[in-house]
C-alpha positions as CSV (number, residue, x, y, z in Angstrom):
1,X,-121.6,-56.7,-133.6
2,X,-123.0,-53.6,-133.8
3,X,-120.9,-50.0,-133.8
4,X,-122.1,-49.0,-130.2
5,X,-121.3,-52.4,-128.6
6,X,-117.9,-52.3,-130.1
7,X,-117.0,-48.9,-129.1
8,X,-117.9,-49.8,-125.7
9,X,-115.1,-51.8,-125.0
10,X,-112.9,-48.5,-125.0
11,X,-114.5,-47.7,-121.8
12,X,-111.6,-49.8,-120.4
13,X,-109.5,-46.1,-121.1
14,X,-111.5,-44.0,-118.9
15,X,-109.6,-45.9,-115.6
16,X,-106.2,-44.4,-116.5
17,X,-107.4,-41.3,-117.9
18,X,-109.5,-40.3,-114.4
19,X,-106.3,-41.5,-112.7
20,X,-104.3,-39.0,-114.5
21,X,-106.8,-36.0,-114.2
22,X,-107.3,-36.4,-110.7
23,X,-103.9,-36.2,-109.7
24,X,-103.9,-32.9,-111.6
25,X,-107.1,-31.9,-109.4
26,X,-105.6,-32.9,-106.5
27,X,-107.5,-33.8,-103.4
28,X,-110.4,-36.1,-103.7
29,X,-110.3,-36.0,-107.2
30,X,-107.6,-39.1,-106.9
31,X,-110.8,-41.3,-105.7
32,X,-112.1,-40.8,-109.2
33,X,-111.1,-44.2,-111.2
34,X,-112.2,-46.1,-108.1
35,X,-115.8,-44.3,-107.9
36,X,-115.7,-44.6,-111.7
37,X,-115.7,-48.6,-111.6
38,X,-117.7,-49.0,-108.1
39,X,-120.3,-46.0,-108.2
40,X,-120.7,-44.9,-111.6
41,X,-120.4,-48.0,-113.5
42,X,-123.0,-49.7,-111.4
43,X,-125.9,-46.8,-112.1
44,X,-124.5,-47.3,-115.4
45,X,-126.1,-50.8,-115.8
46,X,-129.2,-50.5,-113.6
47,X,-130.2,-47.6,-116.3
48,X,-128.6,-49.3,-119.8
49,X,-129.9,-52.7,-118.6
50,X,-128.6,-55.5,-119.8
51,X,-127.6,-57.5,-123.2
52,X,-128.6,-60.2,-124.6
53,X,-127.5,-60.5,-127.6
54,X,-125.2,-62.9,-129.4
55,X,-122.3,-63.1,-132.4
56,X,-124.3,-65.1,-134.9
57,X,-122.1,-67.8,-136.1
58,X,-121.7,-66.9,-139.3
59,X,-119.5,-63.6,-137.8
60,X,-117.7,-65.6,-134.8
61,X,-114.7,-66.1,-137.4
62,X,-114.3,-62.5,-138.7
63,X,-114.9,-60.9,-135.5
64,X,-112.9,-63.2,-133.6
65,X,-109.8,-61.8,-136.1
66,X,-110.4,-58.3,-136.1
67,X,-107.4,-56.9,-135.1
68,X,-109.5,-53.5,-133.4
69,X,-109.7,-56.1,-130.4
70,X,-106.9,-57.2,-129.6
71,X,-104.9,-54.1,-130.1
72,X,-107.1,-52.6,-127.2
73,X,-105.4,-55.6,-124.9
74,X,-101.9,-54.8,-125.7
75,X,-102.6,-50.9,-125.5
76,X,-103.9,-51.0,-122.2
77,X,-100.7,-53.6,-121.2
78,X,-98.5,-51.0,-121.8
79,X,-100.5,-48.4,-120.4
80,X,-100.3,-50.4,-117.4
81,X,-96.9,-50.4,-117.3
82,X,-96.2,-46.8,-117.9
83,X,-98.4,-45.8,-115.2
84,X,-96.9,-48.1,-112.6
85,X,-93.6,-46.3,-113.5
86,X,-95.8,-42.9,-113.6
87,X,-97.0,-43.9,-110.1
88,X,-93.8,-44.6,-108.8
89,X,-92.3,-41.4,-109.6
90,X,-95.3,-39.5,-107.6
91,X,-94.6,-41.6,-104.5
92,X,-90.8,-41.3,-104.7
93,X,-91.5,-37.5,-105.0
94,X,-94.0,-37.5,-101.9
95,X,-96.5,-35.3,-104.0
96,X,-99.4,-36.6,-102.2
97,X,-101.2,-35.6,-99.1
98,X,-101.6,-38.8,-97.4
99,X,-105.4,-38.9,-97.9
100,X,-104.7,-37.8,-101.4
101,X,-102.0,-41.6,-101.7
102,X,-105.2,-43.5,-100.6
103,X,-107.3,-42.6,-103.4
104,X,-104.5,-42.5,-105.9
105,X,-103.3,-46.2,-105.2
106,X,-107.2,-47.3,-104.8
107,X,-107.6,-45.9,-108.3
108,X,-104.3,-47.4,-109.8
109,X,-105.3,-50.8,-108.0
110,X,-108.7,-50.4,-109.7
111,X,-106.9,-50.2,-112.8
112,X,-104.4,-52.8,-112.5
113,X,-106.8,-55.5,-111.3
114,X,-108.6,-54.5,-114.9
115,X,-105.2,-55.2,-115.9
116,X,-105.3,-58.8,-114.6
117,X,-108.3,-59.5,-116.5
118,X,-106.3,-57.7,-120.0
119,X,-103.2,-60.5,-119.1
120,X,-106.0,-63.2,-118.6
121,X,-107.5,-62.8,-122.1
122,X,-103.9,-62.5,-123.7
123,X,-102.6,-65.7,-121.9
124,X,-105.4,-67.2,-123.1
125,X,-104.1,-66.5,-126.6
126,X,-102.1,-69.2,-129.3
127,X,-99.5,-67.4,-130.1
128,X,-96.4,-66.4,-127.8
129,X,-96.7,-63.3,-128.0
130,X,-99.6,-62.9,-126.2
131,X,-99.1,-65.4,-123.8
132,X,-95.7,-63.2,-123.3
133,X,-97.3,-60.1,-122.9
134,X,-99.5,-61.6,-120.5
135,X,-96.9,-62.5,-118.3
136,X,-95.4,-59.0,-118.4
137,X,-98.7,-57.6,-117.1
138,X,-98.7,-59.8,-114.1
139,X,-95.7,-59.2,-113.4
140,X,-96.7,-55.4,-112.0
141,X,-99.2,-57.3,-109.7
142,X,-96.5,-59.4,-108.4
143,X,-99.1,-62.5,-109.3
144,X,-97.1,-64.4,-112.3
145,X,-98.1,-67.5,-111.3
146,X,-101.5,-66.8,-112.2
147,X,-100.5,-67.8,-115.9
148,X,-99.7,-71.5,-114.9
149,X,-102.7,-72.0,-112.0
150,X,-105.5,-70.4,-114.4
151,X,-105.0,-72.2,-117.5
152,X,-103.4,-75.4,-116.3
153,X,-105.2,-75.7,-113.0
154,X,-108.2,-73.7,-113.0
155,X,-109.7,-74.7,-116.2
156,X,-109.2,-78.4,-115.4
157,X,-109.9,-78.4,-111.8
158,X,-113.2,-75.5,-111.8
159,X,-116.0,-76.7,-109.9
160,X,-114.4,-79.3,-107.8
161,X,-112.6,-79.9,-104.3
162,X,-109.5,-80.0,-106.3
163,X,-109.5,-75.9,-107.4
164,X,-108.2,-73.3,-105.1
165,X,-109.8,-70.8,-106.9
166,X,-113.5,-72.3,-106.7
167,X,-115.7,-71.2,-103.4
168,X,-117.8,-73.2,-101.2
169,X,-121.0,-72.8,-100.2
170,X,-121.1,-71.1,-97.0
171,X,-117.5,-70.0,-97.7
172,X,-116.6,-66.2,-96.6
173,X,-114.4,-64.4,-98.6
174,X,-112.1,-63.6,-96.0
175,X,-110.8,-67.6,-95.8
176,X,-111.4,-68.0,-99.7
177,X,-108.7,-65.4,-100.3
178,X,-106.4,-67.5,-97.8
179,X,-107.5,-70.5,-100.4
180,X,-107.2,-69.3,-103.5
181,X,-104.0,-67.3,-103.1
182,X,-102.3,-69.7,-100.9
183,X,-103.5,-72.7,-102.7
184,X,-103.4,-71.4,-106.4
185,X,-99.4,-70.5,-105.7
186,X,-99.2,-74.3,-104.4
187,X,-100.9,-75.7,-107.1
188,X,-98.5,-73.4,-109.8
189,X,-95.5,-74.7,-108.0
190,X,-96.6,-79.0,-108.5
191,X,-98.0,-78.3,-112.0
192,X,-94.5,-76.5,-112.7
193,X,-92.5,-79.0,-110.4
194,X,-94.2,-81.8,-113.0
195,X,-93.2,-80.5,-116.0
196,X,-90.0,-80.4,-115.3
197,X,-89.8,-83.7,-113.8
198,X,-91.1,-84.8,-117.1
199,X,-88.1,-83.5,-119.1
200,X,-85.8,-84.0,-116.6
201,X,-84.6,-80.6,-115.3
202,X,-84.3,-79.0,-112.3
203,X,-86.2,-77.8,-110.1
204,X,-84.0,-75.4,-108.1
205,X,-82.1,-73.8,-111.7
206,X,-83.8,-70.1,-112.6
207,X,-83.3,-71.2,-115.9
208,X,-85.5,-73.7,-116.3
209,X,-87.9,-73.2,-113.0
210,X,-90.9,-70.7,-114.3
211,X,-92.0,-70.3,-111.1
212,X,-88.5,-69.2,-109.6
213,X,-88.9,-66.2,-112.5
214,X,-91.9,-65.4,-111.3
215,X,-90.9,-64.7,-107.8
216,X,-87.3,-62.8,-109.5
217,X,-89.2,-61.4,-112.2
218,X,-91.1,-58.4,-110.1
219,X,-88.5,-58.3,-107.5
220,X,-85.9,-56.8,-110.4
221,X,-88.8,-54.6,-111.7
222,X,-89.2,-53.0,-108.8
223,X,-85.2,-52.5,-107.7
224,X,-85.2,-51.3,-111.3
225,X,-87.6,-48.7,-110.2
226,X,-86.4,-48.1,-106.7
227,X,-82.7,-48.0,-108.2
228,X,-83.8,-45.1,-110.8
229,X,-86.3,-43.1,-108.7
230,X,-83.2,-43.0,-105.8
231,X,-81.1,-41.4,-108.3
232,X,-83.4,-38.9,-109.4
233,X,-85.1,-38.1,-106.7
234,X,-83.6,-39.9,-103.6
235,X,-85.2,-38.9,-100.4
236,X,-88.4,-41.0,-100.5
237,X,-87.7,-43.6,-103.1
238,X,-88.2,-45.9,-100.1
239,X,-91.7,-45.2,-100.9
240,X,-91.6,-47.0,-104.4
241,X,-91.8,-50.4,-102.8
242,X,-94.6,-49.7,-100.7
243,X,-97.0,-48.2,-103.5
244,X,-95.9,-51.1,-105.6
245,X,-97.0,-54.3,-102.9
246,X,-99.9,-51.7,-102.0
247,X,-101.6,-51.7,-105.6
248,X,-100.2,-55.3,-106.3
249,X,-101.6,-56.6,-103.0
250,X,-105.1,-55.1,-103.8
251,X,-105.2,-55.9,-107.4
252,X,-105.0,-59.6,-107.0
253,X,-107.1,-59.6,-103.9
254,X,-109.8,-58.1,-106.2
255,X,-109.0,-60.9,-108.5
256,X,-109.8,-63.3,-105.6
257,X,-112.7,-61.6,-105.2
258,X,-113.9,-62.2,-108.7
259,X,-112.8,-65.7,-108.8
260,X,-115.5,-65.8,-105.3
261,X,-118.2,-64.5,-107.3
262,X,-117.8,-67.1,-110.4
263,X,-117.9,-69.8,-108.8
264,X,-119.2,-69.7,-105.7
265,X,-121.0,-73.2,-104.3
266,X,-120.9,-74.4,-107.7
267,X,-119.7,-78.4,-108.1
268,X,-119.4,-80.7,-111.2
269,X,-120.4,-83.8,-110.6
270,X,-118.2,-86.6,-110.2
271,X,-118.8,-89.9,-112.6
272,X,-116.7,-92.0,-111.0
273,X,-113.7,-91.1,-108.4
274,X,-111.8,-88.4,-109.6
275,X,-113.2,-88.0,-112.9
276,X,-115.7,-85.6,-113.5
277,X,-118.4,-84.3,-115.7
278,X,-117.4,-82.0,-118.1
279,X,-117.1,-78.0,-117.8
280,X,-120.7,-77.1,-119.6
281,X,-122.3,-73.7,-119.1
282,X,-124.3,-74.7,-116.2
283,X,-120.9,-74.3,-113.9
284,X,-120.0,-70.7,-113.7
285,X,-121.9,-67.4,-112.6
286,X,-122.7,-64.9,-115.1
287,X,-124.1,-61.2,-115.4
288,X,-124.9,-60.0,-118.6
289,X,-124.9,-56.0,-118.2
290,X,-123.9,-54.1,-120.6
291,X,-121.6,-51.5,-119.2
292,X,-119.6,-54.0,-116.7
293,X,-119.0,-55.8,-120.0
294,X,-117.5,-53.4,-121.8
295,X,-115.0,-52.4,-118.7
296,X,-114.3,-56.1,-118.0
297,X,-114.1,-57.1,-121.6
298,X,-117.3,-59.4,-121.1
299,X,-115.7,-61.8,-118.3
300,X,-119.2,-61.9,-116.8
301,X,-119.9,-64.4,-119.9
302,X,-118.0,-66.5,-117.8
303,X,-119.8,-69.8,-118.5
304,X,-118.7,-69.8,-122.2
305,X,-115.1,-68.7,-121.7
306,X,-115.1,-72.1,-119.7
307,X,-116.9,-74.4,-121.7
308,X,-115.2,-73.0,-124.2
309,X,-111.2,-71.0,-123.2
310,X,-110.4,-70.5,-126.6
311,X,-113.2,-67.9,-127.6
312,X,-112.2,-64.1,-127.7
313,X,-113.5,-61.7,-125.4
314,X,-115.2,-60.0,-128.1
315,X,-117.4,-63.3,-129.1
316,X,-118.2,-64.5,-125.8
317,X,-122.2,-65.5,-125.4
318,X,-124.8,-64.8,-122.9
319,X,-127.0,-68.1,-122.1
320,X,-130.4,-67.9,-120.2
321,X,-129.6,-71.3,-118.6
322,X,-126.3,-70.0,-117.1
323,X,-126.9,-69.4,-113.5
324,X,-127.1,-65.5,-112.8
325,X,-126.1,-63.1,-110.7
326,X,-128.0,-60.1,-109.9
327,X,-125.7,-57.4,-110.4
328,X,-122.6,-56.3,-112.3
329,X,-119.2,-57.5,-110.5
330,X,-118.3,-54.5,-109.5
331,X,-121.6,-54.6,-106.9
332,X,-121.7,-58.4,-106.4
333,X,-117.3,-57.6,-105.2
334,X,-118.9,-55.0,-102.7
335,X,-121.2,-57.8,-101.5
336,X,-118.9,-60.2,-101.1
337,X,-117.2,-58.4,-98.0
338,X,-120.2,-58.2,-96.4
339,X,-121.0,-62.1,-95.6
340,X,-124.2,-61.9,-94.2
341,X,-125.6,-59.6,-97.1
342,X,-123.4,-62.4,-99.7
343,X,-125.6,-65.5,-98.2
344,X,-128.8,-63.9,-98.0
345,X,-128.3,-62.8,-102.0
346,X,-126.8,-65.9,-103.1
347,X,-127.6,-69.2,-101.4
348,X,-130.8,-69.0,-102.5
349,X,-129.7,-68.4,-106.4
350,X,-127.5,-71.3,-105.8
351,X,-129.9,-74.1,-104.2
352,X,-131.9,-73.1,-107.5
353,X,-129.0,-74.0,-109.2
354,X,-128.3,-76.8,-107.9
355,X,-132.0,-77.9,-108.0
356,X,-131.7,-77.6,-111.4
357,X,-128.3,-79.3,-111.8
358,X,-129.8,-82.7,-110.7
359,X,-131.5,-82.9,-113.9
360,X,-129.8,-85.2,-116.6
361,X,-132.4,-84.2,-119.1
362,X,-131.8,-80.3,-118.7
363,X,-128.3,-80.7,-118.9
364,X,-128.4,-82.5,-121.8
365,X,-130.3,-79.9,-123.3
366,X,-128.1,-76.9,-122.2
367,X,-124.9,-78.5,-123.6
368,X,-126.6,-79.2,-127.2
369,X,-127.9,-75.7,-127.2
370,X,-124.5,-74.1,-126.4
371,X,-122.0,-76.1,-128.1
């Protein structure tokens, strides 16, 4: 990996930092992290272009270890979390014009929805800490259950009637969010309602229930921060709880968002009744520009990370075959709330796709190149 493409991936800083300095500049300087990731960062990768190039797999092993990568996760985790508290304190305080609130929670939401994608990498992750830490970032999005549905439902389910979190052709946003958010915290609740009929505990007992701390979990977070900001501040602390649900609500609906543009209208196809082919490259949406990829730690790859979940951010591969999307996901999110403009893009992307999908012998092909 080269110097440049490495150092990118610190772009994923410049969200808190223009958050910070435009409170300081007041007025509509506290739209700046949010035109950062939807203005900026687009005419960023319609001038850099996009990137094409690969780990070679002699370097997967030692890049995949270098510790430079994943302390950037766990960095922006807690960076996360100190600005929630951070943005707390300013609404407790009322130090906001009301037009000036707007822009700063749009900005922290734009943050924090990055921060969805930091606790997705990290819960994909072996080792208990990061699957811990992952959690902990959730939590200040109020969307916990995210770490069961994603890896235990998503992964299994993508690109069949049975996931929540994969659209339908012809599918607005508007009733995927009702979907995916609805139906995702269904599906966490029966995968964790399974395990624990497995090992024979209950279902109602905090102790044991995962899902019941994920409901508890942000609810003490945020009386913690209510409870501290009343004591040192007092007279709008009642504000605390509604810039919390405000950037919480939008973070995860921007999630939604994302999971709309992976996947949309794109099916496996089913062997024999409910078994499916397997997850190959072919069955996720991708955009391979450079500067998106940085900021999103190179979720656009999206058709390796779920061929193959295991693979670090920083070794994820671009494949011509993969079906692709015309823009960055910051544009192709604008798009999507504008269904007319969505369907005129993309259903003719995806009946290409789906042209091509009917063909054994391409498949074949794609799945030995990529493995």
């Amino acid at each position: 990996m080269n110097k440049l493409k490495k150092l990118g991936f610190l772009t994923a800083f410049l969200n808190p930092t223009l958050i910070v300095l435009g409170y300081h500049l007041g007025g509509l300087w506290n739209f700046s992290a949010f035109a950062f990731a939807y203005l900026l960062i687009p005419i960023a990768d319609e001038i850099i272009g996009k990137d094409h190039d690969n780990i070679s797999h002699d370097d997967i092993d030692e890049i995949s270890n270098e510790g430079f990568f994943n302390a950037i996760l766990y960095v922006l985790m807690y960076i996360q979390i100190a600005l929630i508290v951070w943005g707390s304190y300013i609404a407790s305080e009322f130090l906001l014009t009301p037009i000036e609130m707007v822009g700063f929670v749009l900005s922290v939401m734009t943050f924090t929805t990055g921060g969805i994608n930091v606790a997705h990498e990290l819960g994909h992750k072996k080792n208990k800490i990061g699957r811990f830490h992952s959690k902990l970032t959730l939590m200040t999005v109020c969307y916990m259950h995210f770490y069961i549905e994603h890896n235990q439902g998503h992964h299994v389910n993508v690109a069949t009637p049975h996931d929540p979190a994969t659209s339908r052709k012809g599918q607005i946003f508007y009733t995927f969010w009702f979907q995916s958010v609805i139906g995702g915290w269904i599906s966490a609740w029966n995968i964790e309602k399974r395990r624990l009929k497995r090992v024979n505990l209950s279902l109602w007992n905090p102790i044991h229930n995962q899902m019941l701390q994920y409901i508890i979990f942000p609810l003490l977070f945020l009386t913690a921060l209510v409870t501290i900001f009343s004591i040192t501040s007092g007279a709008f602390a009642w504000l605390v709880p509604i810039f919390f649900f405000a950037q919480s609500f939008m973070a995860f609906s921007s999630l939604e968002a994302v999971n709309y543009i992976e996947h949309y209208g794109i099916q496996r196809k089913e062997i024999s009744k409910g078994r499916y082919e397997r997850v190959n490259p072919l069955h996720s949406w991708n955009s391979n520009h450079l500067v998106s990829n940085w900021l999103l730690f190179q979720l656009q790859r999206h058709s390796d990370h779920h061929a193959y979940a295991a693979r670090p951010y920083q070794v994820l591969r671009h494949f011509d075959e993969s079906p692709q999307l015309p823009f960055g996901y910051p544009v192709m999110i604008l798009i999507s709330l504008i269904p007319p403009l969505w369907f005129k893009i993309m259903d003719k992307r995806l009946e290409a796709w789906q042209a091509q999908s009917l063909d054994a012998k391409h498949i074949e092909e794609v799945v030995k190149r990529t493995a």
